[in-house]
C-alpha angles and dihedrals in degrees: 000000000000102000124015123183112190089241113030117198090181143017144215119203110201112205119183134198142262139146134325086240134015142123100203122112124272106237111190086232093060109117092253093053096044099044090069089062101093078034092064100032088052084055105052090052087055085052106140087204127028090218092075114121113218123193137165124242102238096205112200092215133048093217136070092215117197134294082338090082089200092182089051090061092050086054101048089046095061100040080058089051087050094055092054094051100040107019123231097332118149121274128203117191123216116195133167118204110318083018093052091049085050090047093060090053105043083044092099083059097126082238096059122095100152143015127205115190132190117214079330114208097240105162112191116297088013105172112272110162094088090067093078119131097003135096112265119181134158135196110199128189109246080222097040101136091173105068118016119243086213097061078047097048083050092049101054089040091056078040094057087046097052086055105268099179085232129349131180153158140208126182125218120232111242090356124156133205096248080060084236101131120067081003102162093050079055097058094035092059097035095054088049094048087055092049093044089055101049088044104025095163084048126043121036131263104237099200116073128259096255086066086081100039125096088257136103105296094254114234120252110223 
């Protein structure tokens, strides 16, 4: 848990990132996990109600392995979790890279009504018919050499297809996949995005409307 009101009308899920295989344990001071900390604490103070709950996926595993999606379970067990201690409320997932790629799977979970995803890990025919009828929106480093904007721009574009209610992308000028350049404009996006999801008649989306059309993901300078 990382905020938590004592009546929570809504929830965000973090999900970090980690490696495409590996058995060892997940630490919570491990890089990927730490590197969603500004992220989070951006987000709480974007919070359009100060009665959202905000907690922190605590995978078992580093890697992903294989068709086991071991992160996806983990997902799926603490939304679970969530639903027992708050009731149906809406959940929006924010995941960077191997967590984003967790995020769009877990996003058919009954709780789920929107996904963020930072430099999100969505390899080819990644799985996209869940997203009906939720959010899905993606922000992507220009420079980003570890997962690849185009396999993103094709995601949210399936997505769109498969009846996402809105789906989007914008990439980052001179972005990187750590999130370190431009960071604060990073964490900055990324918080509002969240907030615009969970109160979409309240509080602004901060990318432009191109960023949902069919068109080229514009670049935010």
């Amino acid at each position: 848990m990382r905020r938590r009101p004592p009546h929570p009308r809504a929830t965000v899920l973090v999900l970090h990132g980690g490696q495409e295989t590996s058995e060892r344990p997940a630490r919570p001071w491990q890089l990927a996990a730490l590197r969603m900390n500004p992220v989070v604490r951006a987000v709480i103070a974007e919070l359009p109600h100060q009665d959202v709950l905000v907690a922190q996926v605590r995978y078992r595993l580093r890697g992903w392995n294989g068709d086991r999606a071991d992160p996806v379970r983990d997902t799926l067990r603490a939304l679970d979790a969530l639903a027992e201690l708050t009731g149906p409320v809406p959940t929006v997932l924010l995941g960077h890279s191997m967590g984003g790629r967790a995020a769009l799977r877990a996003a058919g979970h009954p709780l789920v009504t929107g996904v963020v995803a930072l430099a999100p890990w969505w390899p080819p025919a990644e799985p996209v018919e869940q997203t009906a009828g939720r959010r899905l929106v993606a922000l992507h480093g220009e420079r980003d050499h570890v997962t690849s904007p185009t396999e993103t721009a094709d995601c949210v574009r399936r997505a769109r297809d498969e009846g996402a209610t809105r789906a989007g992308l914008a990439v980052i000028a001179d972005g990187d996949h750590g999130m370190l350049r431009r960071h604060r404009f990073w964490h900055d996006t990324a918080a509002a995005l969240v907030a615009h999801v969970l109160a979409p008649t309240t509080a602004p989306d901060p990318l432009p409307e191109e960023c949902y059309g069919a068109g080229a993901s514009p670049v935010l300078l």
